[in-house]
Structure formats: C-alpha cells, structure tokens
C-alpha positions in Angstrom: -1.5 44.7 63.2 -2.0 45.9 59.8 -0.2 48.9 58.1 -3.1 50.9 58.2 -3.2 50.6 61.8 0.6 51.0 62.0 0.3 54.2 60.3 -2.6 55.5 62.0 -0.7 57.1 64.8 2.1 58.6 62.5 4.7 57.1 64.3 7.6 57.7 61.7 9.3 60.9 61.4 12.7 61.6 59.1 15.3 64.2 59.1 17.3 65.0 56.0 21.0 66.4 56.7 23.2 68.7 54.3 25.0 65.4 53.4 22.4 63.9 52.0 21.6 61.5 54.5 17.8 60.9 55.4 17.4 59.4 59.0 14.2 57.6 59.8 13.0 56.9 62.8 9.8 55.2 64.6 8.6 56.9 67.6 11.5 58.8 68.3 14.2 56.0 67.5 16.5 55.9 64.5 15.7 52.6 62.6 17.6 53.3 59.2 19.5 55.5 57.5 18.9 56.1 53.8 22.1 57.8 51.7 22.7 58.4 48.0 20.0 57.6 45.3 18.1 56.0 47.9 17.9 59.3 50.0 17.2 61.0 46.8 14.2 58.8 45.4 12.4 59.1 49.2 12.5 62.8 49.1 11.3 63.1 46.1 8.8 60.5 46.8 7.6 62.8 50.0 8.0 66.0 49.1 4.5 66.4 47.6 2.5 63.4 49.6 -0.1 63.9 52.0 0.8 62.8 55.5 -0.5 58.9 54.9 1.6 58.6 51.7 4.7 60.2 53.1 4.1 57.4 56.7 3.5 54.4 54.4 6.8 55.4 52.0 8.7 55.9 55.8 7.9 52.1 56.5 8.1 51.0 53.6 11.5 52.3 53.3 12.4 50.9 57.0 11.4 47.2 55.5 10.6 44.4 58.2 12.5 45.6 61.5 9.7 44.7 63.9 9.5 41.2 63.1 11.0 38.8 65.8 13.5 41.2 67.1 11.3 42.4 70.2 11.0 41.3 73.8 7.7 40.8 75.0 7.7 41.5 78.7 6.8 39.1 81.5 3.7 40.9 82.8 2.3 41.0 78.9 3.9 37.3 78.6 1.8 35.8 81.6 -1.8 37.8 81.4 -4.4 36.0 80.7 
C-alpha cells in the first residue's frame, strides 16, 4: 500500500491538549503521543496545510507502526 493510498481515506486525526501534548491517532486509536518541541514543530507544521499535508505530516510523525506488528486473520490467511 502506498502512502498516497494510506492517506487517501484520512485516517489520522490529532488532538492537542492545554499541556502541550499532541495525541495522534489512526482510525480512532491513539498510536503516539508527541510532547515538547516535537508537539510544537507539528503544529506549526499543520496549522496552515491543506488536509493531504496535514495526513502525510500525521504519519510521518507516527513513523513505521504498521509494519509486522499486525495479525492477519485466519479467514484472510486461508482465502484463495
């Protein structure tokens, strides 16, 4: 799957909290937590992106977390 296609669906979404934490998550589900200069570099980075700039800087900023770490189920694992 490429990025583009990753993207597509704008499955990332963040939340920024008074402590200046920025909480990213994919479809719904927390994947990384961003805090200090980090926090302060992606919202600047967003704030004036269109929505394809501000998704690719979300999972760009989430690095490589689907990679290996997933279960494929046994009906997907056995169809043809």
């Amino acid at each position: 799957m490429s990025l583009d296609e990753l993207i597509a669906n704008e499955p990332f979404d963040y939340r920024a909290t008074k402590a200046g934490l920025v909480c990213i998550s994919y479809k719904g589900r927390v994947v990384t937590t961003l805090r200090g200069v980090e926090s302060s570099r992606f919202l600047s980075r967003v704030e004036s992106g269109s929505s394809r700039d501000v998704q690719l800087a979300m999972a760009k900023s989430t690095g490589h977390f689907k990679h290996g770490s997933e279960r494929v189920s046994r009906r997907r694992r056995d169809s043809p």
